[in-house]
N, C-alpha and C positions, 0 to 999 in steps of 0.2 A: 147446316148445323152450326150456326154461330152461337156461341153459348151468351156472349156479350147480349146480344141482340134479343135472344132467347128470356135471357134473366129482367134483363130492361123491361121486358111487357107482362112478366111474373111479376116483378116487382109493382108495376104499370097498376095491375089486377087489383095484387092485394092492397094497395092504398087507396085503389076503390072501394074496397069493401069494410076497412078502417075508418072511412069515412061512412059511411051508409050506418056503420055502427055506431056511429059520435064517437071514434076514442080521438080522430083524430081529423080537422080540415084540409079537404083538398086546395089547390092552387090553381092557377091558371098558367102559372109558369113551369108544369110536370113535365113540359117535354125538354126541360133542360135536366131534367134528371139523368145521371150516367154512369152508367158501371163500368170501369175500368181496371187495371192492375194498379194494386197500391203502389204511391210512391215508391222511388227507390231506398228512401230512410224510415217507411215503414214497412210491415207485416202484412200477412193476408192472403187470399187468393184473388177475391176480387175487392174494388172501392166503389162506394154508392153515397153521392152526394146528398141524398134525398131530404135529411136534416137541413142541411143547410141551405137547400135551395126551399121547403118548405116552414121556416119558422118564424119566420115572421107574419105570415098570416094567419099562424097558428100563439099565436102572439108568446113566443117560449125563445129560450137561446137552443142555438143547434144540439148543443149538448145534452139539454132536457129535452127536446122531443126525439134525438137519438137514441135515450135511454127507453123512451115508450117504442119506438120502430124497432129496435131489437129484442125486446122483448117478444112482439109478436112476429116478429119476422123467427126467430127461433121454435117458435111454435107451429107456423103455417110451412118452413121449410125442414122437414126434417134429414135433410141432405148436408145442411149447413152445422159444424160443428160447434161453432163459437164466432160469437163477432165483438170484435174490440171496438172503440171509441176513440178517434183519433181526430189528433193534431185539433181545428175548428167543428170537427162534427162530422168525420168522415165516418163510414159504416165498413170496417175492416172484413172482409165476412173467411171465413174458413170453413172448406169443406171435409167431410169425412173422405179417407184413404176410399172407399167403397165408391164413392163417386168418381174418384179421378179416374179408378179401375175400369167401373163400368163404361165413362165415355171413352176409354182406349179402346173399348171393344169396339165400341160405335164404330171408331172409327176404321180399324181394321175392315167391320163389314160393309164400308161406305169405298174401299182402296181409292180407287186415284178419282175419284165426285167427292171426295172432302176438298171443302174449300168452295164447293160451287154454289154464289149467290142465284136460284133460281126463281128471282121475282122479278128481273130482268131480262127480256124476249122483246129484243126491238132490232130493227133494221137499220145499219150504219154505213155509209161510206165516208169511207181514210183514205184522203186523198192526200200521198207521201213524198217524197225525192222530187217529183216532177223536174228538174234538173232540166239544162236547156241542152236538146239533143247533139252538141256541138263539142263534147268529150267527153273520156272517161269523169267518173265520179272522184270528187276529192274528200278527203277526212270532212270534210264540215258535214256534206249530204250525208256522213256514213253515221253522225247522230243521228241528223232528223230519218233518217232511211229504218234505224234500228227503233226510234222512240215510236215510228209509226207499225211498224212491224207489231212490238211489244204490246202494242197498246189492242193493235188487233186482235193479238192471240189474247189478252184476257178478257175483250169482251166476247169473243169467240168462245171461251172456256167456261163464262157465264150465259151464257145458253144463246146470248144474240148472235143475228144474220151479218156478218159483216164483209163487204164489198173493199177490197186493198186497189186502188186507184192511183193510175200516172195519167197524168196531163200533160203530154209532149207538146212543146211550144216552138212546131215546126213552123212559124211564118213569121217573116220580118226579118227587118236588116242583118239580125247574128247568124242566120240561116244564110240569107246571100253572100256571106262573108266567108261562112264556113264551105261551103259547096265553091264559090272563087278558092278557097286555099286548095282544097281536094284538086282542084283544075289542075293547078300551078304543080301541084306535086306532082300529079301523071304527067304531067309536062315534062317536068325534070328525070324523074325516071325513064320517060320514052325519049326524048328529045335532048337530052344533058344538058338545059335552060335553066341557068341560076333562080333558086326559088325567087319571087319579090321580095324587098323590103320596103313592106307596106305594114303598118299598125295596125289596122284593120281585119288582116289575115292572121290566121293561127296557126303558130312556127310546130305546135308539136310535134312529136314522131310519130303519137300516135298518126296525124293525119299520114303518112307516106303507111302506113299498117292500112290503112281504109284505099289509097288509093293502088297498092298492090292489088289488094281483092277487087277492085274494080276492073283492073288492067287484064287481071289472070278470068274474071270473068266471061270476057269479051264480048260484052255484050254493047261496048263503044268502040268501032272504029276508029274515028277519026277524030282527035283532038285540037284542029287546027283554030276552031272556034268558037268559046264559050257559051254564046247565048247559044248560038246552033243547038248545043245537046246540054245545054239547062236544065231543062225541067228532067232530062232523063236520068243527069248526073246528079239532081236531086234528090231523088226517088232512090236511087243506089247509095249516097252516101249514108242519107239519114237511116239507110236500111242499116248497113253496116255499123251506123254510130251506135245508134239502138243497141245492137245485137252488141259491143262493148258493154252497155251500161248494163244490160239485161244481165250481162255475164258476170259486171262487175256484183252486182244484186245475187245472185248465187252461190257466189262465193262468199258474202253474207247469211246465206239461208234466207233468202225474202223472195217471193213470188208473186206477181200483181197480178190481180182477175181482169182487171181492166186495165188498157190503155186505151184514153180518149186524146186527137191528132186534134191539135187547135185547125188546122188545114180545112180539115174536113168540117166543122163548121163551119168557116167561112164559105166553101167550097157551096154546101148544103143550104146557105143564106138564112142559117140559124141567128146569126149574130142581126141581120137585119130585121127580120121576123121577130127578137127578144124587144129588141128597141121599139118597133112599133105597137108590142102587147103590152109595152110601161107608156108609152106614147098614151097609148086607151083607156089605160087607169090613171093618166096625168101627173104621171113623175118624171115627165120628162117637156124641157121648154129650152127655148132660144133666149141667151141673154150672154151676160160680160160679168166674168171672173176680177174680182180685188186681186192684186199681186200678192203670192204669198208671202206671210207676215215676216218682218228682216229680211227679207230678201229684194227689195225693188231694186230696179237696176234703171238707169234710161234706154235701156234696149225693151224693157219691159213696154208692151202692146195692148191695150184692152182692145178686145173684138167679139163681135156676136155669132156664140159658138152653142153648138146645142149641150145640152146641161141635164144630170140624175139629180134630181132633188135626194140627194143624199141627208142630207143634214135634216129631211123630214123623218129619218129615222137614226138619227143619232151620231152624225157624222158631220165633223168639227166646219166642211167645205162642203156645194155642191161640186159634179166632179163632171168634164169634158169628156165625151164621146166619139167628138172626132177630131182630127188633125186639121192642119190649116188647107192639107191640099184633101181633104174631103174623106181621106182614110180612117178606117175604125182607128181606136186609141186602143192600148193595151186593155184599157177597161174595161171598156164595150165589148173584147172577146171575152175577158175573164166574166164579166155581168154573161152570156151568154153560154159558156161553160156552165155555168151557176144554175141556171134555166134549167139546162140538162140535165143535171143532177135532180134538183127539184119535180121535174118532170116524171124523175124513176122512183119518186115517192117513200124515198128513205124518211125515216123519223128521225134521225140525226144527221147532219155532215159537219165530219171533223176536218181540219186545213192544218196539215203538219207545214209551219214554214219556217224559212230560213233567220236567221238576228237579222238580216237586211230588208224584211220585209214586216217589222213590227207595224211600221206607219201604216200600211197598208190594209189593218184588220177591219179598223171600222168602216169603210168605202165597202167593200166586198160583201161584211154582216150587213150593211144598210140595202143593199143591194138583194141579198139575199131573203130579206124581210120582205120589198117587193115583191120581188118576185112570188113567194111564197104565200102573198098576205097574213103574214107572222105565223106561218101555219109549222115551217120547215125552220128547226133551232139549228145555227152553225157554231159550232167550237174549234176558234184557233191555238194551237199550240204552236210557240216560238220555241224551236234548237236554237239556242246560243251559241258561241264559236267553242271551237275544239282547239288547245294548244299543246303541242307537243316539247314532251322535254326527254332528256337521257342524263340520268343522274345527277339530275336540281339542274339540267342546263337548255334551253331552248336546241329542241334536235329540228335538223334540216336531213331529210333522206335524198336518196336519189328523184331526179325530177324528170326522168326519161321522156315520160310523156306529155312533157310543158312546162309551163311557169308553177304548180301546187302538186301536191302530194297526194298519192291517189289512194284509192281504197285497195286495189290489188297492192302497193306499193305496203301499206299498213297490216293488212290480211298474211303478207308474206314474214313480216316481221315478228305480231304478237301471234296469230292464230285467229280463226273466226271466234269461238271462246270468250279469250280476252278479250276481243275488242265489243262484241256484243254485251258483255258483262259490264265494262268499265266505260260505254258509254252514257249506262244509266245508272254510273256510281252518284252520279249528281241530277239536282232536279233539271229537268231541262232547260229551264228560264233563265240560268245561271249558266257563266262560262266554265267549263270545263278544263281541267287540267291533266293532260292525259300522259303519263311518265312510262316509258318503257322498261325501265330497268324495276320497278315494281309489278307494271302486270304479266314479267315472264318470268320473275324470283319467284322459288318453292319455298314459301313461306308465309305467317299468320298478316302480314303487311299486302295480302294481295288476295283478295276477298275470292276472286273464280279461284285460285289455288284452293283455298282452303273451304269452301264448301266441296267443290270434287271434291278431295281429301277426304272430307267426312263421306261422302258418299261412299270412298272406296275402302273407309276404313269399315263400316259396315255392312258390308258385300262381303269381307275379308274374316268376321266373324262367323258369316254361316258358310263358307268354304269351310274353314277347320271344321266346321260341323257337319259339315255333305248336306248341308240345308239348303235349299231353293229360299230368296229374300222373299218368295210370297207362300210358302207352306204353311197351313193352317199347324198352328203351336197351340196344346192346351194347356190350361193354366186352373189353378186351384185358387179362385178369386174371394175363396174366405181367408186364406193362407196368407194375403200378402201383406203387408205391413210397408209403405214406401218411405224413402229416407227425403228429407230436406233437399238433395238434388235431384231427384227423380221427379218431385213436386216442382222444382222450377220447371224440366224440362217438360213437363205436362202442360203447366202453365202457357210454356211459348206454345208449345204445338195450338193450344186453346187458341192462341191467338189467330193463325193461319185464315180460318174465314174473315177474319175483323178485318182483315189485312188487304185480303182479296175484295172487299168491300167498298174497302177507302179508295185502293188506287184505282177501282174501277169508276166509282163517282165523283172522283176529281181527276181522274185521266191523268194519275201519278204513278207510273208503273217503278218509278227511280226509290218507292217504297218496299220492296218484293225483293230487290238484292240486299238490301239496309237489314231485311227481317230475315233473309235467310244469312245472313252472315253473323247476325245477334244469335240465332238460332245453332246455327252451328261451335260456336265460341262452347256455349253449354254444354255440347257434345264432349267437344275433346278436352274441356276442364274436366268431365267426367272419363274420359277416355285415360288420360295423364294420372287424375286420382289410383286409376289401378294399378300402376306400375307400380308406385310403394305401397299400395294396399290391397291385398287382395280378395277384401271384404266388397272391393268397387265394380269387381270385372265382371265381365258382361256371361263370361260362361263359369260353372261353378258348379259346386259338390253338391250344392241343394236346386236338384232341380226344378222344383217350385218357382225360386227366385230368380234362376238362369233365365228361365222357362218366357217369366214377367218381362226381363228385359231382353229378351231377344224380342217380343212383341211392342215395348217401347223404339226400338231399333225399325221395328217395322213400319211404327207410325214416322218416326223421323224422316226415313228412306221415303213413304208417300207422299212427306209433304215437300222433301227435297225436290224429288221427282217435278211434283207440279210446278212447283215456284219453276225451277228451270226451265220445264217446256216452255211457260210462258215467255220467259226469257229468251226461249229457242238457242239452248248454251245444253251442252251434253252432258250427259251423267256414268261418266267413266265408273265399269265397277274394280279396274285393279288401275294403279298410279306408281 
């Protein structure tokens, strides 16, 4: 029930049928036609370009053929009360009180499926964090971890299949380095042998946490010799490191259906088997890479090294598959990973990744084109960096568990809440600026406060009433007459599907806080109005009009609701 979207192809209709009559020529350019809320310095309920986007093939100024479209547009809608002429030829339109009424009722008997686009029923994997199994999670992942979350839950909410995926990047050198530190630590614990100082190892505390559990397991005796019990102290670290991250993820609210082990690929000689099924379709050959551009060095080497015709599909380089001593390259697993997905026959795969992996998009999409022969679309989204401050000042927390600031360390400080909230105060593309001492003040400067707040200011209304916030309320809907705020606040609510729409087809969920917090503003400017007026308040001697707006209260509270689960941010009903 998009009204927007609704009126667009009502309108769409009748200038077919204006046309078929002669009063007026169609365009070729109707689908730039657009209903929208008037400006903010004009009137109206909705704005309809149509004038101006058809008058010159109608050879008239927008004006003049505005004047002919509202004349019949007045006559074919008789929902519409008046429509004004503005600014170049806008279509100002205003509805009768009777319609804003009725679609409140809509929407009541639609409760929490308002808002749900269902023309979209497609199968997705979000593949998110993927973080490299080798520590706890730091604030940067705890964007992209949340953007992909969110992003799940609304296409989840609009009726598609969606698969929440980790790709743990257990093989290669940070694995050997990490499982060598876990060594070195049971060593020191058991043996009181100075950890190394070695760059290579990772000093943090968490590892001596992983290598407790290893010790108290006992499921290794004897630590006199590292390769000796490798692969077994492998297997036990990265179990334990996992179970960090997983936990660090929980205390987020995020849950992966999948994890895929880069290991077990290799292991599986999937990554082999990918390369010679591009081999077969001839995107792959033997040749010598240009030294990338500024960058030559005299250590620089040209050699004949096997090669993805990437740039057959849109990628600036072709790109190396193996290393010099004959090892896959990171590519060649990620091309392989890639496979597997493709293989599971999703109609979408999205790639939540980090600001440090921007360069990286196009090599992976070209790869995925491959693979798929264009069949399987991927969407990258880049989390930009997170920077933390404490009262306009660059904050450093405690570092217990390393050299970065974890997510448990963050979680402890604002709440899961706030921090789920204010990682999609901004678009993701963009760095983020994340201040503590705003997202844990109670007040209109801190956007999670103040939506809760409304929520719980309207839960707070049908307690003094002994109302349940979902009790069927009747209403005498010839009776009602609304005032100029009540018409705005109908207005946003209107909006809620347009909203749900957008960020779902451009995979901008950072628009969902923006609209419930424009959303709730209205609320409590009406909520404040009562206090000196007690013509505003929500409960009242005429129960008629009480009656109306405990049901406006109603629709609020549903659309709060949704916006938030999406957000996976809670909806406290007393503060």
């Amino acid at each position: 029930m998009n009204l927007f979207l609704d009126y667009k192809k009502k309108i769409f209709n009748t200038l077919k049928i204006l046309e078929k009559k002669n009063i007026i020529k169609s365009t070729k350019n109707i689908k730039n036609i657009t209903i929208e809320l008037p400006p903010k310095n004009q009137k109206g309920d909705f704005a309809c370009n149509a004038a101006m986007v058809m008058a010159k093939i109608n050879n008239t100024s927008p004006q003049e053929l505005a004047k002919i479209l509202k004349e019949q547009l007045l006559i074919k809608f008789k929902e519409f009360k008046n429509i004004e002429i503005a600014g170049p030829g806008f279509l100002n339109i205003y509805f009768h009180d009777s319609f804003w009424v009725d679609y409140l009722m809509k929407i009541i008997k639609m409760k929490n499926r308002y808002g749900i686009n269902k023309s979209s029923k497609k199968k997705y994997n979000v593949e998110f964090v993927s973080a490299n199994p080798t520590g706890p999670l730091h604030v940067g992942h705890c964007r992209g971890a949340v953007l992909g979350d969110v992003i799940s839950n609304l296409l989840t909410f609009n009726g598609n299949k969606v698969a929440r995926e980790y790709y743990v990047n257990d093989h290669g050198n940070q694995i050997r380095n990490f499982v060598h530190s876990v060594y070195y630590r049971c060593v020191e614990l058991l043996n009181k042998k100075p950890f190394p100082n070695d760059t290579n190892l990772y000093p943090g505390e968490y590892i001596i946490d992983i290598a407790k559990k290893i010790i108290k397991s006992k499921s290794i005796k004897n630590f006199d010799n590292v390769e000796k019990i490798y692969n077994k102290l492998s297997i036990l670290s990265l179990k334990f490191s996992m179970k960090i991250i997983t936990n660090n993820l929980n205390i987020l609210g995020i849950k992966h259906n999948n994890f895929v082990y880069e290991s077990k690929l290799i292991k599986n000689n999937i990554v082999s088997k990918t390369i010679k099924n591009l081999e077969k379709k001839n995107f792959i050959y033997k040749g010598k890479l240009h030294p990338p551009k500024g960058e030559f060095t005299e250590d620089w080497k040209s050699r004949n090294q096997l090669l993805f015709k990437s740039t057959e599909f849109g990628d600036d380089a072709d790109r190396p598959l193996q290393k010099n001593d004959g090892s896959w390259t990171y590519f060649a697993s990620d091309i392989a990973y890639h496979s597997y997905k493709v293989s599971r026959k999703y109609n979408i795969l999205i790639n939540i990744l980090g600001a440090d992996h921007a360069g990286y998009i196009k090599r992976i999409s070209a790869a995925t084109k491959a693979l798929s022969n264009n069949k399987t679309e991927l969407i990258c989204k880049v989390s930009q960096l997170v920077k933390l401050y404490k009262n306009g000042e660059p904050f450093k927390m405690s570092k217990r568990k390393g050299d970065y600031i974890t997510v448990e360390d963050l979680i402890h400080e604002v709440g899961k809440d706030s921090a789920r909230f204010m990682m999609l105060n901004r678009s993701s593309d963009v760095e983020l600026d994340f201040d503590f001492k705003k997202v844990t003040e109670k007040s209109k400067d801190n956007p999670v406060f103040y939506v809760q707040y409304a929520y719980a200011r309207i839960n707070s209304v049908f307690r003094i009433l002994k109302l349940n916030l979902k009790s069927k309320i009747r209403i005498n809907e010839k009776q009602i007459h609304l005032n100029d705020h009540e018409i705005e606040i109908l207005k946003k609510i209107s909006e809620w599907p347009k909203c749900v729409e957008i960020s779902s087809k451009k995979l901008e969920p950072h628009r969902i806080p923006f609209y419930l917090y424009e959303l709730v503003t209205l609320f409590h400017s009406y909520w404040n109005m009562g206090k000196d007026n007690t013509e505003y308040r929500f409960i009242l001697n005429n129960k008629s009009k009480s009656n109306f707006r405990l049901v406006i209260l109603q629709a609020l509270a549903l659309v709060i609701e949704n916006g938030m689960y999406i957000l996976g941010v809670s909806t406290p009903k007393s503060m």
